[in-house]
VMD Tcl script that draws the C-alpha trace (Angstrom):
set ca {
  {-50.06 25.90 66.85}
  {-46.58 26.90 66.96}
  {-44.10 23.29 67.56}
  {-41.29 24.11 70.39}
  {-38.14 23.83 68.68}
  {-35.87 20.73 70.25}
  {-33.33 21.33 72.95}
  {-30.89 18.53 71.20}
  {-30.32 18.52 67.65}
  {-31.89 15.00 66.35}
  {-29.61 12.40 65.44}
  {-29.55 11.80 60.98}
  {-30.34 8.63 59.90}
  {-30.53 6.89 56.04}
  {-28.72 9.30 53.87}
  {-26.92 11.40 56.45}
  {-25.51 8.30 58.04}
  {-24.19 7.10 54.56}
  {-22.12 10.33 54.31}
  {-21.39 10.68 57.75}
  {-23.51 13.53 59.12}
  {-23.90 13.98 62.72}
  {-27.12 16.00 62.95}
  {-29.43 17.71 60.88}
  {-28.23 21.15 60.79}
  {-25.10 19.78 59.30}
  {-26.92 17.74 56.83}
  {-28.76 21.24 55.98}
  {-25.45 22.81 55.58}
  {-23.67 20.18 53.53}
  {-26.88 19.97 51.08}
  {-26.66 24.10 50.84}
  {-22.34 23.45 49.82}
  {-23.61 20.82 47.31}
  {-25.97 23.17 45.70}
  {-22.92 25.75 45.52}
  {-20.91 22.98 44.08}
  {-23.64 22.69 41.65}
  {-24.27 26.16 40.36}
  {-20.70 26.27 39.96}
  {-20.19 23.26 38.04}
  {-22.66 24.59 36.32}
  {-21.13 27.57 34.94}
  {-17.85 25.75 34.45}
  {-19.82 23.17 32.10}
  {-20.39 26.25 29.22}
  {-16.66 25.91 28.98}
  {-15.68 23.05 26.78}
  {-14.65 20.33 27.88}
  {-16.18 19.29 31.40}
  {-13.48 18.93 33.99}
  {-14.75 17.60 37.28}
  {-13.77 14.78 40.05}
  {-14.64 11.33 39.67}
  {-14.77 9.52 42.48}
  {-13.59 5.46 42.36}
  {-13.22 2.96 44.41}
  {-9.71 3.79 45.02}
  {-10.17 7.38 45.51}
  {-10.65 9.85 43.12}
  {-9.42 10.88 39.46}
  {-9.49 13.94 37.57}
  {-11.87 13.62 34.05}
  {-11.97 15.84 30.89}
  {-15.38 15.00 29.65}
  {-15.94 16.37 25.42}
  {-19.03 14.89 25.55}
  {-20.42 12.97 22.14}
  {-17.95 12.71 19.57}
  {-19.36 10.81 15.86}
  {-21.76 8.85 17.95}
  {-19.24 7.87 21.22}
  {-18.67 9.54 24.53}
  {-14.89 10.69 25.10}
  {-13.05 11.05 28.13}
  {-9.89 11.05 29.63}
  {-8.82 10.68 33.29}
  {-5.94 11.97 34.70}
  {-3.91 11.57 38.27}
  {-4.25 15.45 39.23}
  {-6.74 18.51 38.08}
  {-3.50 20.16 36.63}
  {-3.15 17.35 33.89}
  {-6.63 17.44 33.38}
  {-6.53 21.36 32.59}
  {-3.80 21.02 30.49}
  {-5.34 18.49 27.97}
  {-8.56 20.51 28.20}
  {-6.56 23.55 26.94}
  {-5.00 21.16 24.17}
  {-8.75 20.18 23.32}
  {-9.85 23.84 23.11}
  {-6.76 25.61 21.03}
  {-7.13 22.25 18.28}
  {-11.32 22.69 18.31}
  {-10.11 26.88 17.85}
  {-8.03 25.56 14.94}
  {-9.17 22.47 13.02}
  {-12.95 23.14 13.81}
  {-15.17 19.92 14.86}
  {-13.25 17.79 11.69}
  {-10.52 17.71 13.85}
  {-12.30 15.86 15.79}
  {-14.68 13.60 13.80}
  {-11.28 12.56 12.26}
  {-9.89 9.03 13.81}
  {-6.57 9.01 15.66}
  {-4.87 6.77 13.68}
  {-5.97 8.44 10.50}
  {-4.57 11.70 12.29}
  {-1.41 10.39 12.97}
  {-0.90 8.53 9.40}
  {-1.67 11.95 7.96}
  {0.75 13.60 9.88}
  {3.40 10.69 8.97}
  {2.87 11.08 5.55}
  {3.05 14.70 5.56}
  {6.25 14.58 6.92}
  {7.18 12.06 4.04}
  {6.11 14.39 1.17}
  {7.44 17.59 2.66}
  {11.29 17.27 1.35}
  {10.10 16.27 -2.19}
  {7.96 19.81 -1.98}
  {4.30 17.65 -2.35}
  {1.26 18.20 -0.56}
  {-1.16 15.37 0.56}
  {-3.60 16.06 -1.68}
  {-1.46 16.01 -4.70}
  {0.02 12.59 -3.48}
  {-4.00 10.88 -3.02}
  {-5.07 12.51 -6.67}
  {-1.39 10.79 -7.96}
  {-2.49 7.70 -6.55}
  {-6.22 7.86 -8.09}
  {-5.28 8.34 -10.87}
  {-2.77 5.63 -11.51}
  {-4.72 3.40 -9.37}
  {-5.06 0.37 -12.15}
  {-1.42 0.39 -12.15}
  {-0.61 0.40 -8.49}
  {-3.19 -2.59 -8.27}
  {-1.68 -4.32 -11.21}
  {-0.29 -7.83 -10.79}
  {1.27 -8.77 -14.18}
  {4.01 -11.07 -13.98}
  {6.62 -11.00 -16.05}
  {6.01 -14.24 -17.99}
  {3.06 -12.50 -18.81}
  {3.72 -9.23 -19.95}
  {6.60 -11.85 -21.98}
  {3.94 -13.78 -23.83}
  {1.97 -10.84 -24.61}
  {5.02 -8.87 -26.06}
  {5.65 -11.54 -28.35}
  {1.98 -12.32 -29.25}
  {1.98 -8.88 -30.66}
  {5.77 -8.34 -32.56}
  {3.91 -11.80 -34.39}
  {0.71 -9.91 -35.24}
  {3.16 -6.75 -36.18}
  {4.75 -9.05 -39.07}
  {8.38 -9.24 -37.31}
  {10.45 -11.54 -38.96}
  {11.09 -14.99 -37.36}
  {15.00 -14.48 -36.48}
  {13.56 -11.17 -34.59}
  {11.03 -13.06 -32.74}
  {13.69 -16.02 -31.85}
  {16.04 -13.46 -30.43}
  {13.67 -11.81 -28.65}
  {11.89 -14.85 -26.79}
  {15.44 -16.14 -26.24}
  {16.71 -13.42 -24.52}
  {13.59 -12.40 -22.05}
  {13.32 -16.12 -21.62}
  {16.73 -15.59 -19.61}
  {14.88 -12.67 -18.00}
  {12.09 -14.69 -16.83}
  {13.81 -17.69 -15.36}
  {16.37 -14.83 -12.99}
  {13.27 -12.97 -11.78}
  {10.45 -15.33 -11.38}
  {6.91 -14.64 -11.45}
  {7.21 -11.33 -10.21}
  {4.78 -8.39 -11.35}
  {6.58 -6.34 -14.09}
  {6.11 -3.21 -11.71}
  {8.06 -4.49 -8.81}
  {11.54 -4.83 -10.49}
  {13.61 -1.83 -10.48}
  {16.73 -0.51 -12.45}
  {19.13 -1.87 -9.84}
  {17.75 -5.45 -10.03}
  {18.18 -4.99 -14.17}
  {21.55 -3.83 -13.78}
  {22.72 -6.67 -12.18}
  {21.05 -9.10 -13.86}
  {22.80 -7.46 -17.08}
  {26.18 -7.24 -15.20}
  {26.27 -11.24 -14.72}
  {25.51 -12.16 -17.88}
  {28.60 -14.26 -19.78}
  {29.78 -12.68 -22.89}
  {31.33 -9.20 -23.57}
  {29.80 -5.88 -23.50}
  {27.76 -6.29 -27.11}
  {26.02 -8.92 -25.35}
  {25.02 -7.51 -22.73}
  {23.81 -4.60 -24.29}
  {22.03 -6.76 -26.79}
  {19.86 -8.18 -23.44}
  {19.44 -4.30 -22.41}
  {17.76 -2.88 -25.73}
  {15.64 -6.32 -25.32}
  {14.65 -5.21 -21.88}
  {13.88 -1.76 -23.02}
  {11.56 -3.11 -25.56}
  {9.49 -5.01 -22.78}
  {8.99 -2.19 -20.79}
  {8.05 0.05 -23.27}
  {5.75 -2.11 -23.99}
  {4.88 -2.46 -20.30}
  {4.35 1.32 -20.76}
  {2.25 1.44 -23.09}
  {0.02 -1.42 -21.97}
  {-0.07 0.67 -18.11}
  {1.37 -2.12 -16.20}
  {4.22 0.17 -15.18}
  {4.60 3.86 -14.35}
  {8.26 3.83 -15.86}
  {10.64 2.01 -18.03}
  {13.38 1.52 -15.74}
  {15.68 0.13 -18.31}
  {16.67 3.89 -19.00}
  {18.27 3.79 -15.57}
  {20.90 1.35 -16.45}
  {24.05 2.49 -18.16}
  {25.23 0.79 -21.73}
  {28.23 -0.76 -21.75}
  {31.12 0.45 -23.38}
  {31.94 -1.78 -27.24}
  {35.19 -0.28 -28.18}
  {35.23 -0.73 -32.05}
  {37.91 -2.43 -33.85}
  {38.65 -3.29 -37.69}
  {37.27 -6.43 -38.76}
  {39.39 -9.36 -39.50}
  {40.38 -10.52 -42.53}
  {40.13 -14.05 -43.53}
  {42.52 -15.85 -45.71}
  {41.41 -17.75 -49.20}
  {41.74 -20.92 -47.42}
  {40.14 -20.40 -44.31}
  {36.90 -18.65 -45.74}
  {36.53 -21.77 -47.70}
  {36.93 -24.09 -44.70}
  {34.44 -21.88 -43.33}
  {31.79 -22.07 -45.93}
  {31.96 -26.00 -46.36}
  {31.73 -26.62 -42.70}
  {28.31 -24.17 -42.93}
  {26.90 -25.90 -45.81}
  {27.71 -29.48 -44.45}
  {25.71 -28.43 -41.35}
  {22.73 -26.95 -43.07}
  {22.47 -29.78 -45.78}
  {21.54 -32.35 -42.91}
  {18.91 -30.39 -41.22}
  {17.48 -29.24 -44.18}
  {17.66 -28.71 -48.16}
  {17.76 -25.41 -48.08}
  {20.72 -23.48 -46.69}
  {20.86 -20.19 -45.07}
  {24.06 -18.87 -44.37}
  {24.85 -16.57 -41.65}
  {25.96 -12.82 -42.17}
  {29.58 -13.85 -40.76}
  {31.32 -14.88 -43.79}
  {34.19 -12.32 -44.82}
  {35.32 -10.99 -48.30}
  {39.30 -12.42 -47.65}
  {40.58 -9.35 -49.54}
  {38.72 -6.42 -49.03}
  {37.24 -7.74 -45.72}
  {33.84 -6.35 -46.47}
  {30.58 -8.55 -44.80}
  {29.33 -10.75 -47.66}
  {26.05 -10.17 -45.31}
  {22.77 -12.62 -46.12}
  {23.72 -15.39 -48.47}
  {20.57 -16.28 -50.57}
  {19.04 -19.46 -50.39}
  {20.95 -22.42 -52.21}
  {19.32 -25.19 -53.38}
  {20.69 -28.53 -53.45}
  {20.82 -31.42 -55.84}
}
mol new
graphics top color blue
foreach p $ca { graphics top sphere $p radius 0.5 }
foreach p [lrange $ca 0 end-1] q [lrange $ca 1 end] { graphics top cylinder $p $q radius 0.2 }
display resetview
C-alpha cells in the first residue's frame, strides 16, 4: 500500500535542529553537500599535507595536517587558507628535497646545523669534517688539566730524565710564577695573548723575559706530547729583542772584592763552595765559567 506523500514538509528535530535545518528536504540536501564535501576532501587528502577547516570555539582556523612524524602528530594552524597553502607548499618542495630525514630531524638540531654551517663556510670546512675533527680529538677537548698539574708532572719527568738540579730549580722557579698569574686553569684554555702579556709584565729586561718564554715553550711541548693541548701556543708570542754588547771588564781589585764576598757567603751555608759563572778574567775579559769545588780548612 502506497503512503500519500504529506502536504507540509515535517518539521526536523534532534540533529537537524542542532544545525539549524528547517525541514527535511533541506536536511536531505545539506547531508548530499556534506557527502560532496567529503569525496572532495577526499581526493585532496592524496596530496600531502591535509589542509582543511577546523572549526573552534571562536570560529574557525585553517590546519596543515602531515600526519605522524617519529611517533607525534604535526600540525599547524593558520588565520586564512592562503597561509595554510603556503606552508603546505614549503612542506612539499623540503619532503621533494631532503626526503623524510628532513623531517625525522628535530628543529633545533636543524637550525644548529644550519648555524654551524654558516660558521665553517668562510674557513672552506664542511660539517662533517668539523664532527670527525672533534671525534677524534675528543680526549683533548674533554681534558681538564690544570696547570699546576701539567707543572708537577713536567718536573716529575726532567727528574726521571737525569736533568741537573740548577735546571730543575730554574725551571720550577719560573712556571711557579706561571702558576700563581693563571690559577688553576686547564692548560688548554690559555691562549698566546694571555702568555704574551703575562711575559710583557714581567720585571727585568728582555733576556729575562725570554728566559720565562723558552720555559713556557717547554711546558707546552710537553703539554703536546702528553695530548692535553692541540697546540703550543708559546710559538705565537714574539721573542724579545737582546741587543748584544761586549762584556765588561773588571779591574784586579774589584774581581778580588768580588771573589771574597762569594766565598764569605758560601763558607757559612756550607763547606763547600760553588762559585757562579759571573766572575771575569780582568784582562782578557774572558768568563772564568764554573769554578770547581773548593774545599775548606
Amino acid at each position: 500500500m502506497l503512503r500519500k506523500a504529506p502536504s507540509e514538509p515535517r518539521p526536523v528535530t534532534g540533529f537537524g535542529v542542532q544545525y539549524g535545518l528547517a525541514t527535511r528536504a533541506d536536511f536531505r540536501f545539506r547531508v548530499s553537500k556534506a557527502c560532496q564535501d567529503l569525496e572532495t576532501m577526499a581526493q585532496v587528502k592524496s596530496r600531502w599535507p591535509l589542509l582543511r577547516w577546523r572549526i573552534t570555539k571562536t570560529g574557525r582556523t585553517a590546519m596543515v595536517d602531515c600526519g605522524m612524524i617519529k611517533g607525534k602528530r604535526v600540525r599547524f594552524f593558520y588565520k586564512t587558507m592562503e597561509e595554510a597553502e603556503t606552508k603546505a607548499a614549503l612542506m612539499r618542495v623540503t619532503r621533494q628535497n631532503e626526503g623524510q630525514v628532513g623531517f625525522d630531524l628535530p628543529v633545533s638540531d636543524r637550525l644548529d646545523a644550519i648555524e654551524c654551517l654558516a660558521l665553517l663556510r668562510p674557513h672552506g670546512l664542511t660539517l662533517r669534517q668539523a664532527v670527525e675533527f672533534c671525534l677524534k680529538n675528543l680526549n683533548i677537548i674533554n681534558c681538564t688539566k690544570t696547570v699546576p698539574e701539567v707543572v708537577n708532572e713536567l718536573l716529575i719527568a726532567k727528574e726521571q730524565d737525569g736533568r741537573s738540579k740548577p735546571y730543575l730549580r730554574d725551571l720550577k722557579a719560573r712556571l711557579g710564577v706561571f702558576e700563581r698569574t693563571i690559577n688553576e686553569r686547564p692548560i688548554h684554555d690559555v691562549n698566546a695573548h694571555e702568555i704574551d702579556s703575562f711575559l710583557r709584565s714581567l720585571p727585568g729586561g728582555p733576556v729575562n723575559r725570554n728566559n720565562y718564554r723558552r720555559v713556557l715553550g717547554i711546558l707546552y711541548s710537553f703539554a703536546v706530547k702528553q695530548r692535553y693541548t692541540l697546540k703550543n701556543p708559546v710559538r705565537e708570542v714574539a721573542i724579545a729583542n737582546v741587543e748584544v754588547t761586549k762584556p765588561g771588564i773588571l779591574t784586579v781589585p774589584e774581581a778580588r772584592a768580588m771573589l771574597d764576598a762569594e766565598l764569605q757567603i758560601s763558607c757559612r751555608s756550607s763547606p763547600s763552595v760553588y762559585l757562579p759563572g759571573c766572575a771575569q778574567n780582568p784582562k782578557s775579559g774572558a768568563w772564568l765559567g764554573r769554578i770547581s769545588t773548593l774545599r775548606t780548612g
